[in-house]
Backbone as CSV, one residue per row, in Angstrom:
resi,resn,N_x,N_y,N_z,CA_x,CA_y,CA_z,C_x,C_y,C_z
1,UNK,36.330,-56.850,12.330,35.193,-57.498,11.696,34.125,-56.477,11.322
2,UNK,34.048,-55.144,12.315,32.708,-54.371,12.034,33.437,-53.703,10.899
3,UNK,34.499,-53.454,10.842,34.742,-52.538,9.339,34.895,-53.018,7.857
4,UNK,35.086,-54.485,8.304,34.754,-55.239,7.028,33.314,-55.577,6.801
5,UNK,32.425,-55.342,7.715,30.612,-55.432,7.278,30.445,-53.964,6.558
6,UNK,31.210,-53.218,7.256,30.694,-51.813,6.796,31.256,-51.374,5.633
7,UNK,32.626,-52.056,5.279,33.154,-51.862,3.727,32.346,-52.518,2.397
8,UNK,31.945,-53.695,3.258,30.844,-54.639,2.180,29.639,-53.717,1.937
9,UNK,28.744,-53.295,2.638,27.683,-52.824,2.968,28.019,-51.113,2.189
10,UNK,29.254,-50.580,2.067,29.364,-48.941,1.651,29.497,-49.973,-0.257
11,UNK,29.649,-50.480,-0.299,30.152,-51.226,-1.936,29.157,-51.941,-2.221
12,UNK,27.999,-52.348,-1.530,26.584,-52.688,-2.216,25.669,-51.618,-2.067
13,UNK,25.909,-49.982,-1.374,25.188,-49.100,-1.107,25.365,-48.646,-2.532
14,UNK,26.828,-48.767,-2.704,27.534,-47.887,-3.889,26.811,-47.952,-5.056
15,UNK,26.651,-49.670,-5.623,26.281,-50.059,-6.639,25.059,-50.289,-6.843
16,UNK,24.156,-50.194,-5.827,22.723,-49.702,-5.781,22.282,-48.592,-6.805
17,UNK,23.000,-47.571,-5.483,22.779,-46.065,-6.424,23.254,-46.232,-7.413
18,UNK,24.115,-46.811,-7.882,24.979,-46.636,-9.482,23.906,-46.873,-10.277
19,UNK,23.064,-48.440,-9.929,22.250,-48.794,-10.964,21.013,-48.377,-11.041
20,UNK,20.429,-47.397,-10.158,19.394,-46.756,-10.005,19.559,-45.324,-11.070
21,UNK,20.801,-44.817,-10.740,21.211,-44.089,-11.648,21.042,-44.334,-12.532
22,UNK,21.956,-45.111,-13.790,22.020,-45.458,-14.658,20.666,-45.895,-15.348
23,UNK,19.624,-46.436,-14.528,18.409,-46.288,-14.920,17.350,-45.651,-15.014
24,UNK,17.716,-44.517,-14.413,17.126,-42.835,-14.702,17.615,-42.387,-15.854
25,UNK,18.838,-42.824,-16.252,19.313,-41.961,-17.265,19.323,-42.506,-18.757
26,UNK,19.338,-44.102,-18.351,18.382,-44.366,-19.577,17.107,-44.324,-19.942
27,UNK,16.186,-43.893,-18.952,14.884,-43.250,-18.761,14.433,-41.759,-19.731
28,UNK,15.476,-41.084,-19.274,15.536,-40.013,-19.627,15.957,-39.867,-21.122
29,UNK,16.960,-40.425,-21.411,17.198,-40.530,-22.945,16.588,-41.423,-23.932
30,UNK,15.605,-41.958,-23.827,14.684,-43.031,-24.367,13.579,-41.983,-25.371
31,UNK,14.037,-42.059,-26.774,12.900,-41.265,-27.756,11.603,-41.680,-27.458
32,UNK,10.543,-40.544,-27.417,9.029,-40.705,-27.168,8.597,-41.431,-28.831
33,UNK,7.575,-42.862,-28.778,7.273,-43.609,-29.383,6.137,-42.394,-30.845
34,UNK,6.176,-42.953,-31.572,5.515,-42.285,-32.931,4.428,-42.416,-32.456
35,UNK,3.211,-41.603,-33.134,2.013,-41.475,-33.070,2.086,-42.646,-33.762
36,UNK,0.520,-43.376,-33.468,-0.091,-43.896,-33.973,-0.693,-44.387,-35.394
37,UNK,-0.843,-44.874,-36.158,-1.460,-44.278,-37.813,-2.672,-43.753,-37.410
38,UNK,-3.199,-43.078,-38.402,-4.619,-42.902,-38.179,-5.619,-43.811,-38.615
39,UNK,-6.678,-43.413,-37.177,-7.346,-44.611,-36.956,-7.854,-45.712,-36.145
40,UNK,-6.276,-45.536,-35.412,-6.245,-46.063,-34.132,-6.411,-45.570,-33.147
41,UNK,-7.064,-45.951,-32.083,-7.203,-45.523,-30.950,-6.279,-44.460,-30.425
42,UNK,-6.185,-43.184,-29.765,-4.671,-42.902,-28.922,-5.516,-42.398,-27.579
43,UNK,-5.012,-42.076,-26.963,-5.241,-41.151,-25.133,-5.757,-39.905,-25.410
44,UNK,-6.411,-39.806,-24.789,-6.693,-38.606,-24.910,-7.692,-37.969,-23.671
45,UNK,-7.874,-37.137,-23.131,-8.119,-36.453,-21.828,-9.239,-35.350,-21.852
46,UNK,-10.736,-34.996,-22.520,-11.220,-34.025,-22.601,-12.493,-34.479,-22.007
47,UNK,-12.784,-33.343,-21.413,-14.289,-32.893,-21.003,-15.163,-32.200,-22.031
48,UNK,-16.438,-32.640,-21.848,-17.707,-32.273,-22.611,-18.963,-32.025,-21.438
49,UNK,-19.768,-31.039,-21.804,-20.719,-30.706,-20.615,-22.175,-30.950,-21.968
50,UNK,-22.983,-31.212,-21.928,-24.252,-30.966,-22.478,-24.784,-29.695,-21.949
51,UNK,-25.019,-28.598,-23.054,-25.763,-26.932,-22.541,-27.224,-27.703,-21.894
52,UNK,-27.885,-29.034,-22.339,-29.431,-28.545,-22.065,-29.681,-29.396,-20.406
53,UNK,-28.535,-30.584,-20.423,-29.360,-31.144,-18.805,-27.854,-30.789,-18.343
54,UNK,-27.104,-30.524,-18.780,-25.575,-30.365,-17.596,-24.907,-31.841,-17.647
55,UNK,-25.156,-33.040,-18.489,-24.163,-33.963,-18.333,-22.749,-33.694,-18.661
56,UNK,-22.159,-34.360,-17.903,-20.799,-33.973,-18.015,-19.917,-35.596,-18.641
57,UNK,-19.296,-35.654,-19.559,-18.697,-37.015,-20.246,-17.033,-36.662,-20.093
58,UNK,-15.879,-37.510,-19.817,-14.974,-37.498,-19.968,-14.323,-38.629,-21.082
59,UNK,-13.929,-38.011,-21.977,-13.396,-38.923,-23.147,-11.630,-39.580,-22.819
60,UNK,-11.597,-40.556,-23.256,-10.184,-40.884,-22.619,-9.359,-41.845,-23.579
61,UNK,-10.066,-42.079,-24.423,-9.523,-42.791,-26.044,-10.668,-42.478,-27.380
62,UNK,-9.827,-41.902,-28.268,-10.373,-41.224,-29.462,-9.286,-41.304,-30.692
63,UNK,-10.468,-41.553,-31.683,-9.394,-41.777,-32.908,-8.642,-40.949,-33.562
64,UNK,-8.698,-39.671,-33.287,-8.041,-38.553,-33.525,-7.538,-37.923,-32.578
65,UNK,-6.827,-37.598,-31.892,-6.042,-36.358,-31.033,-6.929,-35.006,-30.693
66,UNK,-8.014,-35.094,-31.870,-8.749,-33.445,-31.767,-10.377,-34.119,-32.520
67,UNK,-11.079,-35.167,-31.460,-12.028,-35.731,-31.813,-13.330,-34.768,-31.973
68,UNK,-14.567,-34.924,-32.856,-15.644,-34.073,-32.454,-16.590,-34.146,-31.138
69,UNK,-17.007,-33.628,-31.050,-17.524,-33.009,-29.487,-18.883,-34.672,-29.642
70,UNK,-19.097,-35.473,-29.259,-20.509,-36.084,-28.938,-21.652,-35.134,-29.066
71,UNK,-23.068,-36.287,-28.795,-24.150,-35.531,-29.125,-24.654,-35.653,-27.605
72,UNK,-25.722,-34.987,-27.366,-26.528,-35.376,-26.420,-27.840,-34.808,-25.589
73,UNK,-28.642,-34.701,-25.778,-29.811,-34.007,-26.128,-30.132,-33.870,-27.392
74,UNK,-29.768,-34.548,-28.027,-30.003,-33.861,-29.786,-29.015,-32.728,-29.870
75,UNK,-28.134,-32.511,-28.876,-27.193,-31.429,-29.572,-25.794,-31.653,-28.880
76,UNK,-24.741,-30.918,-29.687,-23.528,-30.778,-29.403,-23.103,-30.633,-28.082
77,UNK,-22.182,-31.571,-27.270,-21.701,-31.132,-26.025,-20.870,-30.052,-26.118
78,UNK,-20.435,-29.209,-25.289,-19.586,-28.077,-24.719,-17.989,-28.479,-24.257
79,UNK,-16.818,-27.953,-25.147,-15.767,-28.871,-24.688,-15.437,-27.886,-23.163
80,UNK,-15.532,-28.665,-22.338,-14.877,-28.481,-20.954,-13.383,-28.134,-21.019
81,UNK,-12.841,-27.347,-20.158,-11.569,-27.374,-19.721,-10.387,-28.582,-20.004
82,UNK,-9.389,-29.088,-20.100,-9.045,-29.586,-20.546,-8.555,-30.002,-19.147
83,UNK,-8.381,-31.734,-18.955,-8.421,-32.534,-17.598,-6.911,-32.813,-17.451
84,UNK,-6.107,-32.566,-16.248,-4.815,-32.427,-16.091,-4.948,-33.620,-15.252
């Protein structure tokens, strides 16, 4: 009886991993989606510092990929390091 729990149990271990697999690997082969048109919103990840009080802004959706810097003080923020 214990080797027939443990034959059941090695053949639902089996097909676990199979389908865990198989869903990594259609993971992996799945083409990355088109940009956007322009215009639309996309992601995006940059820091800006203001030179005159030190605010610091993190941008995180912009209509371009390579947006202009904000204002603030009456002047141009500073692009920060780029946020990983």
């Amino acid at each position: 009886m214990a080797t027939v729990v443990s034959v059941v149990v090695a053949i639902m271990a089996a097909y676990l991993i199979f389908r865990v697999g198989m869903a990594m690997l259609r993971a992996l082969a799945t083409p990355l989606p088109e940009p956007p048109p322009a215009g639309e919103l996309r992601k995006v990840k940059i820091g800006y510092r203001c030179p005159i009080c030190g605010t610091e802004v993190r941008m995180t959706i912009a209509t371009d990929q390579e947006p202009e810097a904000p204002r603030h003080c009456q002047a141009e923020m500073d692009l920060m390091a780029p946020i990983e």
